[in-house]
VOFIPA-863161 format. One record per residue (C-alpha): residue in one letter; x, y negated, z. Coordinates in pm, whole numbers, padded with zeros to 5 digits, always signed. Last residue first. Layout:
residues N
aXYZ;...
***
This chain:
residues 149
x+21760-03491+02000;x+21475-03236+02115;x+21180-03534+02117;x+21206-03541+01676;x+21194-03146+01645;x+20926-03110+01892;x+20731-03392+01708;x+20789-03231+01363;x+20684-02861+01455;x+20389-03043+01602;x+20312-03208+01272;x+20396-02858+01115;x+20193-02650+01331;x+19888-02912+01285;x+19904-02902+00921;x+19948-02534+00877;x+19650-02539+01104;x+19436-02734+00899;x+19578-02615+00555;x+19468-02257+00656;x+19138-02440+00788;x+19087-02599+00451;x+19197-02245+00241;x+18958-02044+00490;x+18649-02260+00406;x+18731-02277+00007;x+18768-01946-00015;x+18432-01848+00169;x+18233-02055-00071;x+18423-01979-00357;x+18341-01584-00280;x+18009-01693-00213;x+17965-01862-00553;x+18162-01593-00732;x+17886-01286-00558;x+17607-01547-00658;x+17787-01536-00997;x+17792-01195-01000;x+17466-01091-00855;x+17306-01260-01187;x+17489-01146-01423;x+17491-00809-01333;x+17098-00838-01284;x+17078-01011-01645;x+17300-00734-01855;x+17058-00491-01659;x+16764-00624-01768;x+16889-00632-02140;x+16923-00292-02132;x+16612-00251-02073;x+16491-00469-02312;x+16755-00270-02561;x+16568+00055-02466;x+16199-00071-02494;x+16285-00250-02868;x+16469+00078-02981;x+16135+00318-02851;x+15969+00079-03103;x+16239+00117-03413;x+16221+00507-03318;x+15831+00551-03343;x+15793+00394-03651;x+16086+00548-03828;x+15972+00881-03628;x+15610+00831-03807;x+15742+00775-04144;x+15952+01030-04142;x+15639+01238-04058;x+15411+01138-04283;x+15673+01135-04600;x+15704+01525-04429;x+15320+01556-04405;x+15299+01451-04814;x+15454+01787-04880;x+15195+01971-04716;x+15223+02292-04531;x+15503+02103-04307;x+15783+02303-04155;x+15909+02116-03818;x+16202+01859-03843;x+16014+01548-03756;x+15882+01720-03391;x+16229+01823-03338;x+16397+01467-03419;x+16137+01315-03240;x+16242+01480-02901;x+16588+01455-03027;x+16527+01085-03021;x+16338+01067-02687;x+16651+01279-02500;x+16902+01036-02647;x+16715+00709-02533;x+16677+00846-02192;x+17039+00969-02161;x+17065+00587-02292;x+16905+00406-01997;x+17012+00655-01745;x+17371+00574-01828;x+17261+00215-01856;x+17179+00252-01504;x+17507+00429-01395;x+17737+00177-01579;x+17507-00146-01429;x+17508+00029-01031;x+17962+00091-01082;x+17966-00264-01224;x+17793-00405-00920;x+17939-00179-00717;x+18304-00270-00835;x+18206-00632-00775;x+18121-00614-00467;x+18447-00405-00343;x+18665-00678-00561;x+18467-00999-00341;x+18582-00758-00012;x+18958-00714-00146;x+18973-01093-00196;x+18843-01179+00109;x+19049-00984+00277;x+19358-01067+00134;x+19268-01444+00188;x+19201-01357+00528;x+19564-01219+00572;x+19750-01511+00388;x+19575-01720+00592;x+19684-01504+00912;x+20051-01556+00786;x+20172-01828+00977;x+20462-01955+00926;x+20659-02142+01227;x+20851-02488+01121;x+21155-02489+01381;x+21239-02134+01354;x+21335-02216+00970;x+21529-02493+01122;x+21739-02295+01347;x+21752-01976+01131;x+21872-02248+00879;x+22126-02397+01079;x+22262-02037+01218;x+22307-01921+00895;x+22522-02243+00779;x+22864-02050+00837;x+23136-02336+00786;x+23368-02242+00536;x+23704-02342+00671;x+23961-02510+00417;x+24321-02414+00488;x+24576-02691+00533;
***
């Protein structure tokens, strides 16, 4: 007696049609995602440019000194003078250009966690409907399923 394989694709295309995916969460979640990663870019993209600025600044101060420093003295006590000076000078130009710096450290910070708490916010809403609907489809799904034998 020969065995017969039975063919169980149409089973499962008749129970996979029975529960119906939908993919819209998967959709908003993309978007969501993709929008959160736009923020997020710009508010790396606006910290890089600023501390750009920041030490172009820094740079163009320090060869500034460096020029005045490096002038011929008449005196040789004018060049202990001057040393002296751009030491002075430097360490407090240092303290303005790390505060700086600092105040862009703190904005980043800042817009990204209200950027994460939004993006949680908004996560959280279109995960509970998701689960809502996928819910509904299935208990439907269920009852249609139950009622057709």
């Amino acid at each position: 007696m020969a065995m017969q394989s039975q063919d169980f694709t149409a089973i499962f295309k008749d129970m996979m049609g029975s529960f119906p995916v939908d993919t819209s969460a998967m959709d908003d979640a993309f978007k969501t995602t993709a929008a959160l990663n736009e923020k997020l870019a710009g508010v790396a993209l606006e910290a890089a440019d600023k501390s750009t600025e920041i030490s172009t600044k820094w740079t163009k101060d320090t060869l500034a000194r460096l020029a005045d420093m490096s002038r011929a003295k008449s005196e040789p006590a004018d060049y202990a003078k001057a040393m002296t000076d751009f030491a002075s000078a430097t360490a407090e130009v240092a303290a303005e250009h790390m505060a700086a710096f600092a105040e862009v450290a703190k904005k980043v910070q800042m817009e990204t966690v209200d950027l994460m708490m939004a993006a949680g916010k908004d996560m959280g809403e279109d995960a509970a409907a998701a689960l809502q609907k996928a819910s509904k489809d299935v208990t439907t799904a269920t009852k249609k399923a139950a009622t057709a034998k």
